[in-house]
N, C-alpha and C positions, 0 to 999 in steps of 0.2 A: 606288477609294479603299481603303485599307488597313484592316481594322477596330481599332476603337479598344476601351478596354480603363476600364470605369468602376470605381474603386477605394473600397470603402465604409469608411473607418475607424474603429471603430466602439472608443468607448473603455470597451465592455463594454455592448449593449442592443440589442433587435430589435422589429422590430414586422410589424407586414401588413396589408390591410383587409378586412375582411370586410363581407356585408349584416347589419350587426347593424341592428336595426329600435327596440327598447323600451330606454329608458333602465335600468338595472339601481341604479347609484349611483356615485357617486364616489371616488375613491381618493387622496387628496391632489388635485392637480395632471388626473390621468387619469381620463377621463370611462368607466366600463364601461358597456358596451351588451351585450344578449344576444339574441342570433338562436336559431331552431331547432339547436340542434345545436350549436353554438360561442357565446363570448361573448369579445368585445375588448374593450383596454385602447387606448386613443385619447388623444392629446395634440395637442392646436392652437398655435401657437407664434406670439409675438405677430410674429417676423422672417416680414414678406413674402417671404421669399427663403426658403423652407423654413417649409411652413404645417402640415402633418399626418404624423405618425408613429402607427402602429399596430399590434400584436400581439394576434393570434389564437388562441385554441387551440381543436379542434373537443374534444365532449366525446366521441364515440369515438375509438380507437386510442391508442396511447401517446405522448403529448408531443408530436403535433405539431403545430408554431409555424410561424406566416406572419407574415412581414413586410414591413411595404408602408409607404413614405415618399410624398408628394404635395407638389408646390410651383407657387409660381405662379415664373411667369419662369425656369420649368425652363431650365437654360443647355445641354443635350447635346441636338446632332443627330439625331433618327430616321433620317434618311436615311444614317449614317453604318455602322447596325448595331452599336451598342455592344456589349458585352459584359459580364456585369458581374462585380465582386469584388469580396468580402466579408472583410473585414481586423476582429480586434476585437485595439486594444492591442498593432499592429502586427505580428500574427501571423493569416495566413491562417486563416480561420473554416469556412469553405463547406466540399464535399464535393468543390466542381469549381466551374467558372463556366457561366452560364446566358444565355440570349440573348435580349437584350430587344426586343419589337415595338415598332413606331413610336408605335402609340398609347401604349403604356407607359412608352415613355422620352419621348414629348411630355408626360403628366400624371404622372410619375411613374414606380414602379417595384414587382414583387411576388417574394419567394423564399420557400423552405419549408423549414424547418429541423427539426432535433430531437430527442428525450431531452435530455440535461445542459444543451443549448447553450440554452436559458430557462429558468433561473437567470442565466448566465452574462449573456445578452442584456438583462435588466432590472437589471442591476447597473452598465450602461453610462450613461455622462454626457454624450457627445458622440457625436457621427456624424455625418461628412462623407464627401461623396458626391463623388468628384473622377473625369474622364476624361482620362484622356491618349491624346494628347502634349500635346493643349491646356492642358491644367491648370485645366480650369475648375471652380469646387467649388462645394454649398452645404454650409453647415454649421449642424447642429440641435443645442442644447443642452436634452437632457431635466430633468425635475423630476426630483425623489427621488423613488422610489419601495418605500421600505423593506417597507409591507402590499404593495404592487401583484400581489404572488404569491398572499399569503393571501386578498385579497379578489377574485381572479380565481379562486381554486378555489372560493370560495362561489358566486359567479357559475354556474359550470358544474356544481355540484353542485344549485343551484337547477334549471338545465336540464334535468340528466337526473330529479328527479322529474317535471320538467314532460312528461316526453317519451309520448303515449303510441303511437308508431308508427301502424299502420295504421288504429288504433282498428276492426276489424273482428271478428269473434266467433270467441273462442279455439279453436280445436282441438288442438291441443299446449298441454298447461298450460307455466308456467315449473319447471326444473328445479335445484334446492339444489347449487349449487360448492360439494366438500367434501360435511362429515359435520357433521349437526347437533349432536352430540356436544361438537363440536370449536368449536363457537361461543363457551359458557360455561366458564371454571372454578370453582372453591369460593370462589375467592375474590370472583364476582361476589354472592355469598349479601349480601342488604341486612344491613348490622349493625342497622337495627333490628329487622327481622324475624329474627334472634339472639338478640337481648336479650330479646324475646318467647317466642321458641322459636315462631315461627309455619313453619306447612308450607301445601304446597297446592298443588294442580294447575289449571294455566291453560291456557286455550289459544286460540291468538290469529290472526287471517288477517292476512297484508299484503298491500297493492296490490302489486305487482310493476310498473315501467316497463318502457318497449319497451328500456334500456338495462339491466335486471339487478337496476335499484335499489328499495329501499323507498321507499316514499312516503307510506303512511299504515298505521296497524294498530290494528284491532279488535279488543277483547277478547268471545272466541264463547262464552268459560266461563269464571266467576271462580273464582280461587282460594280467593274470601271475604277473600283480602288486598287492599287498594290496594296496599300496597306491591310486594307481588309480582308484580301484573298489570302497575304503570308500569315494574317492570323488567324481565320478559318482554319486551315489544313494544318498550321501549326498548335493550334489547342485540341483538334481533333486527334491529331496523328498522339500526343502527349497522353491525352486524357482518354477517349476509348476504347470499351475493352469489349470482346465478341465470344461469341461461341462460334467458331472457325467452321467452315463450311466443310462439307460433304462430300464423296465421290457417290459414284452406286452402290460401291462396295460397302460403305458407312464409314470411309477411312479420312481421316482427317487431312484438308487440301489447302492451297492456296488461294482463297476468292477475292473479292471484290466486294464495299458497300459504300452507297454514294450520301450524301448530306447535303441539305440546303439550309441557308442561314441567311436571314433578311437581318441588317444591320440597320437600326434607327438612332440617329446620333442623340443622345439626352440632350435637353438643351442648355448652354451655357450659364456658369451661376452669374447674379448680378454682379456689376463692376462695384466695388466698397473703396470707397474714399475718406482716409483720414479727416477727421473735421479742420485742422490745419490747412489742409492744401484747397478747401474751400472759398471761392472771391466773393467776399461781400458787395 
């Protein structure tokens, strides 16, 4: 038998399925679930004939997206070695075509995509799954998903604080990407701690995750300001990123690194007065 060739049309949208396990929240229409490491955007469709679509992104590496479709009364052959292609908006998507297992093309089907192409893939409204020569298709119409981007990167940003790797006892602390320096500028200065002329030195620890991220911070010395302390740990926690600390083993853990920041208030601009409101 000749292999046949499954054509996915995809009128701009992608998905995959991952073991996401814990409910995360809801997006419109798409249910987010968040697993170790990744969290999906899932849609159930009330057509029997095309029941589940889903996209993936792990929160390591850059963008990349899995998508995986699932139907009951899958109409394409395993035995036949399909093949498949990925069409969005009637222009080839994919990088090449992929080869799908029997099990896969009987319950479905999984590809891996990535950078630009999610955006592009949840922007999509339709996707049909057709093989030839036979012509047999299903076809899924997704919901909107205007947030589904924003509320999948809270999703994953939730994760990697969650992350804490090995959980084993640091040996290598985590290391500062970049220059502390280079975190703040003047213009982070609190205007009210301005308007006060308040100064003061803080200094502050973060958790560090097994991915680089902050996840919580301690104030170790106050400045004597509130203000200044919530915004230390608050532009820290936002703005730094690490190479995540070590066990013995070289396995990526949860550490700790601390920051001090001496705050010098600028001093206030001259007072300008309308020549009007001047008493001769």
């Amino acid at each position: 038998m000749g292999i046949k060739w499954v054509a996915v049309a995809l009128s701009l949208s992608t998905a995959t399925p991952a073991a996401a396990q814990a409910l995360f929240g809801w997006s419109g229409s798409w249910e987010i679930t968040q697993d170790r490491g990744s969290c999906t955007l899932r849609h159930v469709a009330k057509d029997p004939a095309a029941t589940e679509i889903a996209i993936t992104r792990w929160t390591r590496g850059w963008m990349h997206v899995s998508l995986a479709a699932k139907a009951t009364g899958w109409p394409f052959d395993p035995a036949t070695s399909p093949r498949l292609l990925l069409i969005v908006d009637g222009v080839a998507f994919s990088r090449g075509s992929e080869s799908l297992s029997g099990d896969a093309v009987r319950n479905g089907f999984t590809t891996s995509l990535w950078g630009e192409d999610f955006t592009k893939l949840l922007a999509a409204r339709t996707i049909i799954f057709r093989s030839y020569p036979s012509e047999r298709e299903v076809s899924l119409t997704l919901p909107p998903s205007a947030f589904a981007e924003r509320d999948l990167e809270r999703c994953l940003a939730d994760a990697r604080i969650k992350e804490r790797g090995s959980g084993a006892t640091v040996v290598t602390p985590p290391r500062l990407r970049g220059r502390q320096e280079n975190l703040m500028t003047p213009d982070d200065y609190p205007g009210s701690a301005i308007r006060t002329q308040t100064s003061g030195t803080v200094t502050v620890r973060l958790t560090v995750t097994a991915y680089g991220y902050a996840s919580d911070c301690a104030v170790i010395a106050s400045s004597g300001s509130e203000v200044l302390d919530k915004a230390t740990c608050g532009i820290y926690s936002r703005r730094a990123r690490f190479e995540p600390a070590l066990d013995a083993q070289g396995r990526a853990t949860a550490g700790s690194y601390g920051f001090t920041k001496q705050w010098v208030a600028p001093p206030l601009p001259p007072v300008m007065y309308a020549p009007s409101t001047i008493k001769r």
